[in-house]
TIDREN-732710 format. One record per residue: residue number from 1; residue in three letters; x, y negated, z negated of N, C-alpha, C in turn. Coordinates in steps of 0.001 Angstrom, whole numbers, plus 500000, padded with zeros to 6 digits. Layout:
N
(node NUM, "ALA", (X, Y, Z), (X, Y, Z), (X, Y, Z))
...
This chain:
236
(node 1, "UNK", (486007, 517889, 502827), (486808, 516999, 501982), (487664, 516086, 502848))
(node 2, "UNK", (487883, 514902, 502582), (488641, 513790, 503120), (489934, 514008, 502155))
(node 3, "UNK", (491112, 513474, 502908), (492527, 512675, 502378), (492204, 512317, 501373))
(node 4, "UNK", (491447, 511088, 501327), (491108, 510008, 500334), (490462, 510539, 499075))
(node 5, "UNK", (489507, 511344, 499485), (488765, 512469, 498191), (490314, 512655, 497165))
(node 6, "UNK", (491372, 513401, 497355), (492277, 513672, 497242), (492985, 512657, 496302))
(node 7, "UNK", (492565, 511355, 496139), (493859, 510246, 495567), (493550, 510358, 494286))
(node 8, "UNK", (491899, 510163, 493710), (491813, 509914, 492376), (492123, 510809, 491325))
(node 9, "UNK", (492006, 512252, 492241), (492602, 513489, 490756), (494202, 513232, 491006))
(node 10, "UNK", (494766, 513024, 492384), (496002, 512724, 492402), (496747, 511633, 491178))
(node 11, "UNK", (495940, 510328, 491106), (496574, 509579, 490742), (496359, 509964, 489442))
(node 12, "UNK", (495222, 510718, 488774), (495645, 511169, 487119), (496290, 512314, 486919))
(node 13, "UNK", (496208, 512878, 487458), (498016, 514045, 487410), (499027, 513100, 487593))
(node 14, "UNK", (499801, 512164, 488176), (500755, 511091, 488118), (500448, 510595, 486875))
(node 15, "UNK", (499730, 509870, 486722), (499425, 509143, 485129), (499701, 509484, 483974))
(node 16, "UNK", (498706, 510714, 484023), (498692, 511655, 483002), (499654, 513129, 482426))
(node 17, "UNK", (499851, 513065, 483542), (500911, 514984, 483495), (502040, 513911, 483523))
(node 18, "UNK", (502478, 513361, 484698), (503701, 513327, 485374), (504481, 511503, 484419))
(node 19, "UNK", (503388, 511086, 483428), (503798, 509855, 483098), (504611, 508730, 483640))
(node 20, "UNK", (503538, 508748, 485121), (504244, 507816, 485841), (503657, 506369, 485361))
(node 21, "UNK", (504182, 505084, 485404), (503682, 504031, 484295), (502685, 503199, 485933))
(node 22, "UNK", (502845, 503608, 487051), (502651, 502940, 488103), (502001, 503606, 488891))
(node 23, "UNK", (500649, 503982, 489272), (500332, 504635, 490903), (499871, 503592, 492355))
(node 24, "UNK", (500379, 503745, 493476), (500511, 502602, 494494), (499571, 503399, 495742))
(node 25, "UNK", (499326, 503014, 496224), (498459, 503355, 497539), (498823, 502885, 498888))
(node 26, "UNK", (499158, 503598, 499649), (499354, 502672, 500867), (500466, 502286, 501033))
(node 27, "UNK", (501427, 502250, 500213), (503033, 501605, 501046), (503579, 501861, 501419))
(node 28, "UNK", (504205, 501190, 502418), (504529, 501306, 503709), (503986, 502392, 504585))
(node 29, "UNK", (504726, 503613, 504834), (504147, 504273, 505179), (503570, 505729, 504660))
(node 30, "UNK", (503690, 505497, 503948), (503555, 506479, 502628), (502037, 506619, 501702))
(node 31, "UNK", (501821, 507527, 501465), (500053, 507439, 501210), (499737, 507205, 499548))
(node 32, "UNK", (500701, 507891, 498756), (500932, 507349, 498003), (502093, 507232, 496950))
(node 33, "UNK", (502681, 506075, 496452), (504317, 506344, 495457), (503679, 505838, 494209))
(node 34, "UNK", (504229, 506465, 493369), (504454, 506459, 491784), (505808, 505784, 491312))
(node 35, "UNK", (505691, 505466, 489677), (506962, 504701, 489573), (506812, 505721, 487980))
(node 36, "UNK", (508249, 505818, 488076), (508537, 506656, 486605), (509483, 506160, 486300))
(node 37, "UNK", (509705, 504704, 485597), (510841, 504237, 485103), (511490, 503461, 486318))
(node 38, "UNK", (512908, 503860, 486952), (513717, 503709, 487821), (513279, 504792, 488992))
(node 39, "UNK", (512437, 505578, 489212), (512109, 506517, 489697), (511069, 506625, 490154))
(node 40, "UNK", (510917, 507253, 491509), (510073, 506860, 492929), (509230, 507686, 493250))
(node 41, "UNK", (508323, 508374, 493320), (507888, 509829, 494045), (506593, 509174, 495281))
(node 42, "UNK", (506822, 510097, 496106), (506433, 509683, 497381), (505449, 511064, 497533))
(node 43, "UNK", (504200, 510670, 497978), (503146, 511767, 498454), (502563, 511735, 499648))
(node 44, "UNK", (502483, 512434, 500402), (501858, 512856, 501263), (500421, 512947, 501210))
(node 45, "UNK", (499479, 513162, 501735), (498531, 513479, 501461), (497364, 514466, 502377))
(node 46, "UNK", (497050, 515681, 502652), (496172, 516135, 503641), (495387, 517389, 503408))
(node 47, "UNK", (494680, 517179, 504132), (493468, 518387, 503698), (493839, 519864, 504475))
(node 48, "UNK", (495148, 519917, 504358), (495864, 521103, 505320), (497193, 520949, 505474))
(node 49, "UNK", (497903, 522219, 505210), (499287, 521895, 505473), (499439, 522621, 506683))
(node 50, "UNK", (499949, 521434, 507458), (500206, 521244, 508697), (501342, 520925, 509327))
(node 51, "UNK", (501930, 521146, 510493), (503105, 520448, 511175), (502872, 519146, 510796))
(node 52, "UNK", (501961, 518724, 511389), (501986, 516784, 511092), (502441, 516240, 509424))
(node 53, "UNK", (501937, 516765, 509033), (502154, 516312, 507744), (503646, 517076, 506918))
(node 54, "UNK", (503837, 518115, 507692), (505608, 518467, 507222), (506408, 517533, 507697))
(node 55, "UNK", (506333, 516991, 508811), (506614, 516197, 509881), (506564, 514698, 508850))
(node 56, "UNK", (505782, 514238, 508552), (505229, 512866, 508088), (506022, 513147, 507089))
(node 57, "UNK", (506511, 513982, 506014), (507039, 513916, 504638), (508798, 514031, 505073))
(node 58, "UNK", (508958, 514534, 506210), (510275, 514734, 506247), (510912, 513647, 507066))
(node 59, "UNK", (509726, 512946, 508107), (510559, 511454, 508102), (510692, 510425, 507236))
(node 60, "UNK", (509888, 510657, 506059), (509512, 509376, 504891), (510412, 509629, 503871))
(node 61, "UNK", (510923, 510859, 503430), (511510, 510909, 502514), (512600, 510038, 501388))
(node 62, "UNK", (513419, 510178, 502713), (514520, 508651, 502215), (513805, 507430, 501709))
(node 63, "UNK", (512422, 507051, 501529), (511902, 505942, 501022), (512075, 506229, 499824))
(node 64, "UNK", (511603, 507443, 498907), (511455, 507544, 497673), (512815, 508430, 497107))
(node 65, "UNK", (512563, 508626, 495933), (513481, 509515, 495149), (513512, 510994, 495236))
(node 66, "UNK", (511707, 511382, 494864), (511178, 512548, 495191), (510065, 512382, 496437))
(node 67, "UNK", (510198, 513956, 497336), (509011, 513492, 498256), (507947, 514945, 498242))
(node 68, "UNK", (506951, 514746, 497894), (505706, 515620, 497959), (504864, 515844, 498733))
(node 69, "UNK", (504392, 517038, 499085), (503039, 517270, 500045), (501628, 517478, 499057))
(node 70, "UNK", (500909, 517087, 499110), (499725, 517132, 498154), (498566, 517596, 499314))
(node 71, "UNK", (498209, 519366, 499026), (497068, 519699, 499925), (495786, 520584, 498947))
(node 72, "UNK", (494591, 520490, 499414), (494004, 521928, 498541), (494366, 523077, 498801))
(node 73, "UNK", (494581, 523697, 497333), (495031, 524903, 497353), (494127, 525981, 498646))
(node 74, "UNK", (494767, 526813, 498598), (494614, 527255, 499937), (493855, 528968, 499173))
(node 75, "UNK", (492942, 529861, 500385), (492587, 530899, 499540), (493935, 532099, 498882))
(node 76, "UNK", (494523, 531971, 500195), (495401, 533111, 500171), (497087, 531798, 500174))
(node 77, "UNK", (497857, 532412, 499858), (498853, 531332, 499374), (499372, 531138, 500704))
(node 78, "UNK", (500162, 529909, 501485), (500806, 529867, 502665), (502272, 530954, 502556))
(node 79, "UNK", (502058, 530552, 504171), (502924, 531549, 504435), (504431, 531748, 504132))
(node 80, "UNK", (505461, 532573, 503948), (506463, 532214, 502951), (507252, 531239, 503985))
(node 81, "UNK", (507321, 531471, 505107), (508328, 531026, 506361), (508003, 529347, 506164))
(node 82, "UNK", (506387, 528946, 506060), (506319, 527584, 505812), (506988, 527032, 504391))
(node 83, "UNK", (506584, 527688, 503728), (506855, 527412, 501869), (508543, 527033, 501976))
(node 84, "UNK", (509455, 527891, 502461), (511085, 528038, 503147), (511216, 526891, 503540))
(node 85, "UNK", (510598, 526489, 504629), (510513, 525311, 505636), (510892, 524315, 504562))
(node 86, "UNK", (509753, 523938, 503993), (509208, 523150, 502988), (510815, 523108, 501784))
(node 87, "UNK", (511517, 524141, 500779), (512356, 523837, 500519), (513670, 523359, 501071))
(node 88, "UNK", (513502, 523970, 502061), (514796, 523869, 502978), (515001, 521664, 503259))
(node 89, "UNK", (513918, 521250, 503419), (513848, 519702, 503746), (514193, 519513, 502381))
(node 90, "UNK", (513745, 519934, 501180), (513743, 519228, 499951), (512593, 518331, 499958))
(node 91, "UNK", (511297, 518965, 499669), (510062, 518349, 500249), (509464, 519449, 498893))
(node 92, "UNK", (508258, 518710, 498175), (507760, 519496, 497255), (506631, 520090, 497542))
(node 93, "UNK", (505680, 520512, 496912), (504462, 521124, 497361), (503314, 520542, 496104))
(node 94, "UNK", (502304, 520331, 495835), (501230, 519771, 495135), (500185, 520512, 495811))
(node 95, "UNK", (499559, 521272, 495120), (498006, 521677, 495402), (496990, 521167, 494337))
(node 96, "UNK", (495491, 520626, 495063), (494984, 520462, 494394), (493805, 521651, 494259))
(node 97, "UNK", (493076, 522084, 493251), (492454, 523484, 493163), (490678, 522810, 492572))
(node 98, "UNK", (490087, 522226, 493674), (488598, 521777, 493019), (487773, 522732, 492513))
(node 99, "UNK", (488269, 523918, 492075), (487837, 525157, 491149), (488296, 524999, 489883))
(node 100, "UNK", (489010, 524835, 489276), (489675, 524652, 488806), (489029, 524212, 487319))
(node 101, "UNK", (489107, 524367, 486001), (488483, 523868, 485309), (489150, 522568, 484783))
(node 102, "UNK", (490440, 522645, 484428), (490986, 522115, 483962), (492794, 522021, 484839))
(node 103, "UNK", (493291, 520661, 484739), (494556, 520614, 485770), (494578, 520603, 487390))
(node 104, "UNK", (493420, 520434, 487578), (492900, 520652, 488942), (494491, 520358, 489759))
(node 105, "UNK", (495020, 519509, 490062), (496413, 519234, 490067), (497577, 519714, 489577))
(node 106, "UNK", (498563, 520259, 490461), (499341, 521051, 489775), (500904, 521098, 490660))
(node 107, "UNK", (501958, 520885, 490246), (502947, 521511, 491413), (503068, 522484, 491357))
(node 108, "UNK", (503116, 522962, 492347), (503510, 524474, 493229), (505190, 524650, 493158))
(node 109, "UNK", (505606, 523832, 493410), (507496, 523991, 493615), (507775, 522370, 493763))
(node 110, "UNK", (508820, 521626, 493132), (509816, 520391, 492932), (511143, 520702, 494387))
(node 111, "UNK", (510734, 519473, 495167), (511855, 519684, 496114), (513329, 518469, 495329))
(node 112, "UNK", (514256, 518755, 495905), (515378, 517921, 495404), (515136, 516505, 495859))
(node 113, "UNK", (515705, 515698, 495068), (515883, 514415, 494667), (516956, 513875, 495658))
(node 114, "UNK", (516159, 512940, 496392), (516453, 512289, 497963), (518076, 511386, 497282))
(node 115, "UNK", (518802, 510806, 498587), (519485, 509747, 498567), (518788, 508920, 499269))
(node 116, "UNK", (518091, 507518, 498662), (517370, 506782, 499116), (518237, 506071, 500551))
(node 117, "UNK", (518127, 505002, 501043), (518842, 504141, 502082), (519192, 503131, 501282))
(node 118, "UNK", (520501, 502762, 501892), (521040, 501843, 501141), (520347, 500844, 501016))
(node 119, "UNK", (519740, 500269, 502102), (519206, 498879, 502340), (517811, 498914, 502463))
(node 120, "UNK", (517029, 500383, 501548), (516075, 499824, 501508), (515166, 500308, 500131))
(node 121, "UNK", (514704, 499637, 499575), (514441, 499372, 498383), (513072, 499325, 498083))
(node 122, "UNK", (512019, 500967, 497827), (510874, 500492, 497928), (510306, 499810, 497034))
(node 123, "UNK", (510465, 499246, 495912), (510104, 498248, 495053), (509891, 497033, 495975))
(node 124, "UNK", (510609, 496390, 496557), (510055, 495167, 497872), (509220, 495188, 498171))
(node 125, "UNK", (508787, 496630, 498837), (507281, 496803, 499216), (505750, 496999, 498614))
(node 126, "UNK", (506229, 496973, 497168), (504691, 497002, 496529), (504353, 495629, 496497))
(node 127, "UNK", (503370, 495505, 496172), (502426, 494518, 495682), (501502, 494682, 494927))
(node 128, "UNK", (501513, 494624, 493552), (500610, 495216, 492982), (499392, 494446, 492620))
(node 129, "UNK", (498667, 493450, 493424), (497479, 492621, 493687), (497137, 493314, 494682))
(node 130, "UNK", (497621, 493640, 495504), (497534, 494133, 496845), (496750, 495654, 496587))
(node 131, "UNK", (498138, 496764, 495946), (497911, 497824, 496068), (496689, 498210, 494993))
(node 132, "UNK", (496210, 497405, 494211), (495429, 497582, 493148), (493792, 498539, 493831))
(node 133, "UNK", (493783, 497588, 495140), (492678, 497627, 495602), (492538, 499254, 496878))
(node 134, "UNK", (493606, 499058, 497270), (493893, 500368, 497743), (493770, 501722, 497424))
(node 135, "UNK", (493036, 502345, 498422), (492738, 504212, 497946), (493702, 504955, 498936))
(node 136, "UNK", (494179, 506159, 498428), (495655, 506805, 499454), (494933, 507522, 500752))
(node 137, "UNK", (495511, 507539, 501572), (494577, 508369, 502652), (493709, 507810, 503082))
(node 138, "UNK", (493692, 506753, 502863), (492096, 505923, 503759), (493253, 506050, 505729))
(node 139, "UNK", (491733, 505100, 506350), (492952, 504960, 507699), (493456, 503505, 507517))
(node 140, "UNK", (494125, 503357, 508485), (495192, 502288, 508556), (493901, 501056, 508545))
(node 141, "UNK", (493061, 501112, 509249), (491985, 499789, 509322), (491719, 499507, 508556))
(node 142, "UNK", (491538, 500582, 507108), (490563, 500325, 505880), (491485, 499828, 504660))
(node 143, "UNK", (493029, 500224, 504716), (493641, 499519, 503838), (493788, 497670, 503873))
(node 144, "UNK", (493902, 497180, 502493), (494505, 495942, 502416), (496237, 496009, 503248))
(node 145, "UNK", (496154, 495111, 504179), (497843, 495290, 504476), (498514, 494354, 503615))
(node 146, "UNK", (499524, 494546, 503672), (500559, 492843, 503397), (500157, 491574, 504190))
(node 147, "UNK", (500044, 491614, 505516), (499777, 490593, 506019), (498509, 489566, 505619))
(node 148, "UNK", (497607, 490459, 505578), (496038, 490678, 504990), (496500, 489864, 503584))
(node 149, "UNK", (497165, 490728, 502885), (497267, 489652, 501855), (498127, 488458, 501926))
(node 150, "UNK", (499054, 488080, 502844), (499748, 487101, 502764), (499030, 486379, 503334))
(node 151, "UNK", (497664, 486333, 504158), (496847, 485608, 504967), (495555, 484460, 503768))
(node 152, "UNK", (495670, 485804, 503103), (494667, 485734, 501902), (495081, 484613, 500819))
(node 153, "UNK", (496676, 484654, 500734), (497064, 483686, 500039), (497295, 482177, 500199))
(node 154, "UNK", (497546, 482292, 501360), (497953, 481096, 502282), (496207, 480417, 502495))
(node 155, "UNK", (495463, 481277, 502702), (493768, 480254, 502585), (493894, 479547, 501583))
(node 156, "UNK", (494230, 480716, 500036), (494167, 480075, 498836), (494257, 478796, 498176))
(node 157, "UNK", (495717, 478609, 498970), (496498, 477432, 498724), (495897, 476349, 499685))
(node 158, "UNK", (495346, 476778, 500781), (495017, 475291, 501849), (493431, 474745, 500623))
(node 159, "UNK", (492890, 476202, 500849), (491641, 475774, 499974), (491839, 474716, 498960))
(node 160, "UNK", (492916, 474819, 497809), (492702, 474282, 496546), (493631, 473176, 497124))
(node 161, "UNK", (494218, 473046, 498603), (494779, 471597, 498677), (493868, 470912, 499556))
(node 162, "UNK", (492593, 470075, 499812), (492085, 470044, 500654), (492653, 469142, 501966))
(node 163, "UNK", (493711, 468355, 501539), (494337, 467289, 502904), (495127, 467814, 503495))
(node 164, "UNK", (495538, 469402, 503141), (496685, 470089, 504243), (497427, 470576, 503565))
(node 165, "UNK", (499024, 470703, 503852), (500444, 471562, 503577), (500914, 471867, 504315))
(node 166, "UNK", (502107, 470850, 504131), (503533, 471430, 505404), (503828, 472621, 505198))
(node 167, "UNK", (504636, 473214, 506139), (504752, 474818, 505897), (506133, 474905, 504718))
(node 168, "UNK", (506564, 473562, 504322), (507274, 473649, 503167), (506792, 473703, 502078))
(node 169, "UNK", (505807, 473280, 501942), (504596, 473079, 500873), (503969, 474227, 500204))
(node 170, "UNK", (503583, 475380, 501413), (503217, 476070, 501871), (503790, 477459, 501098))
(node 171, "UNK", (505007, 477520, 501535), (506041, 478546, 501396), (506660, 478126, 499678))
(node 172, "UNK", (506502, 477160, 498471), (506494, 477049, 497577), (505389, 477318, 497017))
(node 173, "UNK", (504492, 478084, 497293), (503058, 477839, 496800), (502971, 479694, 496838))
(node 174, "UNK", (503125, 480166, 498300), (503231, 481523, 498508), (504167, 482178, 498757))
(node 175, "UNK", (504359, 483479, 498174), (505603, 484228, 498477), (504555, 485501, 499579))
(node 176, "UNK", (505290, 485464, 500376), (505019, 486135, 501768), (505691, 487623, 501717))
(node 177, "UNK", (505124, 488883, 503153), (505868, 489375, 503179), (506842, 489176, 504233))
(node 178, "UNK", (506973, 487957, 504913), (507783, 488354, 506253), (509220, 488259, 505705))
(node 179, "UNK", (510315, 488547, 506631), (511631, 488730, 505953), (512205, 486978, 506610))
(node 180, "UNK", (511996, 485985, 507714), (511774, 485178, 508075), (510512, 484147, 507746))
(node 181, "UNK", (510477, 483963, 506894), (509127, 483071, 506715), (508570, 481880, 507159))
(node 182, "UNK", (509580, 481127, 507201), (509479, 479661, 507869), (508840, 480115, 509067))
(node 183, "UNK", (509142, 480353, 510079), (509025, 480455, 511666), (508013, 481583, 511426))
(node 184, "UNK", (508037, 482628, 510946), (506967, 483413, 510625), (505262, 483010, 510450))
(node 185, "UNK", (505428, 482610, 509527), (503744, 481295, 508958), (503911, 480664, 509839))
(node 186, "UNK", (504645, 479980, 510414), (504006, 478870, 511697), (503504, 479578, 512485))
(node 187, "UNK", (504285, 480370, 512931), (503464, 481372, 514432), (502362, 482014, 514284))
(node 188, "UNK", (502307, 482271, 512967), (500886, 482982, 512388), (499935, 482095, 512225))
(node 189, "UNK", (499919, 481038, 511909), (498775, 479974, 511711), (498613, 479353, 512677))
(node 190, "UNK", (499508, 479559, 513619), (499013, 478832, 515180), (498116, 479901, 515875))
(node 191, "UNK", (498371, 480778, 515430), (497705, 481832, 516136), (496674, 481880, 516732))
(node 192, "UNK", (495645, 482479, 517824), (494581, 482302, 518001), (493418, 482843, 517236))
(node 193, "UNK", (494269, 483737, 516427), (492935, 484821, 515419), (493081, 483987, 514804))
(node 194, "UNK", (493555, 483323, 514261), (493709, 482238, 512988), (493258, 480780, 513585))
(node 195, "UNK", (492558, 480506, 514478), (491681, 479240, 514740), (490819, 479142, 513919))
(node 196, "UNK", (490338, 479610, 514053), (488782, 480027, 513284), (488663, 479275, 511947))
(node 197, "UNK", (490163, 478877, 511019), (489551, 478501, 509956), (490425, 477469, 509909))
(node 198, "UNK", (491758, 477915, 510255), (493170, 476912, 510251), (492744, 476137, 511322))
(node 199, "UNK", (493748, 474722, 510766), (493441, 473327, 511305), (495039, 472834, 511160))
(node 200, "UNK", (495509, 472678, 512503), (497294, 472243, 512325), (496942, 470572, 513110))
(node 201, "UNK", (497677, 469712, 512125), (497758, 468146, 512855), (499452, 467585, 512235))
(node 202, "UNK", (499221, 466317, 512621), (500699, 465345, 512432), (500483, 464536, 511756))
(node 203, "UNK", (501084, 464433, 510792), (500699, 463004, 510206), (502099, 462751, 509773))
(node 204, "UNK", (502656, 461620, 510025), (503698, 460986, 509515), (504984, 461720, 510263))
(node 205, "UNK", (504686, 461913, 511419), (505884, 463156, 511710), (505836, 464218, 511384))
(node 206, "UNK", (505295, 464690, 510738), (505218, 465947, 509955), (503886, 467095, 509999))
(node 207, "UNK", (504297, 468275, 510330), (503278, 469140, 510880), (502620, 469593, 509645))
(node 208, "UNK", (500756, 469282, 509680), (500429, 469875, 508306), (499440, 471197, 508933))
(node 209, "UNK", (499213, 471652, 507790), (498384, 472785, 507991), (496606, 472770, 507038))
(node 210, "UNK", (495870, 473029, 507430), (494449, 472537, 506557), (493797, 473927, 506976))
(node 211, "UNK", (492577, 473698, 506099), (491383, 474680, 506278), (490304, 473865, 506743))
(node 212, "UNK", (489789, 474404, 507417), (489053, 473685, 508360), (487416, 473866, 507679))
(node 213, "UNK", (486984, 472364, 507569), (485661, 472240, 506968), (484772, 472895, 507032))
(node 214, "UNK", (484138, 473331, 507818), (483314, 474391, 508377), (483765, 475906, 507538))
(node 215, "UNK", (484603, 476197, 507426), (485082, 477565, 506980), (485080, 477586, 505332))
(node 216, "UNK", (485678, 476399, 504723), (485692, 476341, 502839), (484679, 477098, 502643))
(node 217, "UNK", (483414, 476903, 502718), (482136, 477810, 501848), (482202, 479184, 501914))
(node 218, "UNK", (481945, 479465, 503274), (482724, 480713, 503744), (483987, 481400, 502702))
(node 219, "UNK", (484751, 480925, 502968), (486254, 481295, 502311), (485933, 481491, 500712))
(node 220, "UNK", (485464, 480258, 500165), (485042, 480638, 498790), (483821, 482239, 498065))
(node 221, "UNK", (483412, 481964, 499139), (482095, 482967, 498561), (482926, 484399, 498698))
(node 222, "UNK", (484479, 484762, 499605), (484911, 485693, 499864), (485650, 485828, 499121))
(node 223, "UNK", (486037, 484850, 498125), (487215, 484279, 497228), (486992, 485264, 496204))
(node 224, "UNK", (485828, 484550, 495904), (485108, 485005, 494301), (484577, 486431, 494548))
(node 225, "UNK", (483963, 487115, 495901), (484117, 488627, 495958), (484778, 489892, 495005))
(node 226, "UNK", (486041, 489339, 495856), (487500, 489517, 495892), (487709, 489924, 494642))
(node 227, "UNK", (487759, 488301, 493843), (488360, 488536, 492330), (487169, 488942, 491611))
(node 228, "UNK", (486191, 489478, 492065), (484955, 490408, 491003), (486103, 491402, 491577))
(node 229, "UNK", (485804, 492137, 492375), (486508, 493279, 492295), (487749, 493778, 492415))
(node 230, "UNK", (488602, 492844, 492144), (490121, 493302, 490822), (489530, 493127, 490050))
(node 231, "UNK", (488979, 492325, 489189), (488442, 492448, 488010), (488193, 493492, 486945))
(node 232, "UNK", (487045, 494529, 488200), (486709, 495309, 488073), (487263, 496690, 487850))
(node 233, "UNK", (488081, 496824, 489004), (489452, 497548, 488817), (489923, 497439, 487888))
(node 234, "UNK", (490185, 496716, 487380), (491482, 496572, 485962), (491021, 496829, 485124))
(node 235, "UNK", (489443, 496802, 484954), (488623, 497312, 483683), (488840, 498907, 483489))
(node 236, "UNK", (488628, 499528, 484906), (488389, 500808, 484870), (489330, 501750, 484668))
């Protein structure tokens, strides 16, 4: 069994048991958060409870409200000294039981309810175009990132403008994730990974940004991919 095996009974125990109105994949660093109202829960995710992953839930915690370990149930139950461990952080436990006929998903024990950080607010970090497409537990290569999508958007807009866009133009058109944006998108579209399609010139004094002829067909046929499958998603 993979992590990822792990998300889809996950995310209908959230849905369904736990009436969360929201399941997210991937944010930040977190495998997967739920939204219950005003209310956050943060999961872990692994095919073993392990140091690493006690480890991974007890530095993440402060992101969410609640923070969970989600593993398969195990034959013989863990050991009490870990289970201790485990309350002692205020860290919950989730087993999933693929025997199971019914509830396959289940908590084991509710750890206490975090004090988030002042200054940080995981609502900022979803995206829910983004996270739509996302499965929990994949690796870092295989998720959609933010950037990925802020890259994605910014084609969008050169595409449907074909003579360019100042990066003022630009930045009214897309909301980004950088916390600096101006200077951010420039450095990113100058970039050298970003030759390939981006096209930066002057005209009138003024620095524009284009998609470069050669690349439109390209870009489109990846366009329309794309939006088959949100589409698709949203059906299901």
């Amino acid at each position: 069994m993979k992590e990822s095996d792990l998300f889809e009974p996950l995310k209908q125990f959230l849905s369904n048991d736990m009436n969360c109105e929201k399941v997210f994949a991937e944010v930040v660093d977190l495998d997967v958060v739920s939204k219950h109202g005003n209310v956050y829960i943060g999961v872990e995710m692994k095919t073993s409870l392990n140091f690493k992953v006690i480890e991974q839930a007890a530095r993440r915690k402060h992101l969410v409200d609640y923070m969970f370990i989600l593993v398969p149930k195990p034959k013989h139950y863990h050991a009490q000294l870990i289970l201790d461990w485990l309350k002692h952080l205020e860290i919950g436990l989730i087993y999933f039981d693929e025997k199971a006929y019914r509830n396959k998903v289940s908590i084991y024990f509710w750890g206490k309810r975090q004090r988030s950080a002042k200054r940080f607010k995981i609502a900022d970090y979803i995206d829910e175009e983004l996270d739509i497409l996302n499965v929990g537990g994949v690796k870092g290569g295989e998720s959609i990132t933010p950037y990925k999508n802020t890259i994605d958007k910014i084609k969008h807009a050169l595409y449907m403008n074909e003579d360019g866009l100042t990066i003022e133009e630009i930045l009214l058109k897309v909301q980004t994730h950088y916390a600096t944006p101006k200077p951010s998108v420039v450095a990113t579209l100058q970039a050298q990974w970003n030759q390939k399609w981006c096209e930066v010139f002057v005209k009138d004094k003024e620095r524009y940004f284009k998609m470069k002829e050669d690349y439109r067909e390209e870009y489109w046929n990846e366009y329309i991919g794309l939006s088959r499958e949100v589409r698709a998603l949203r059906k299901a």
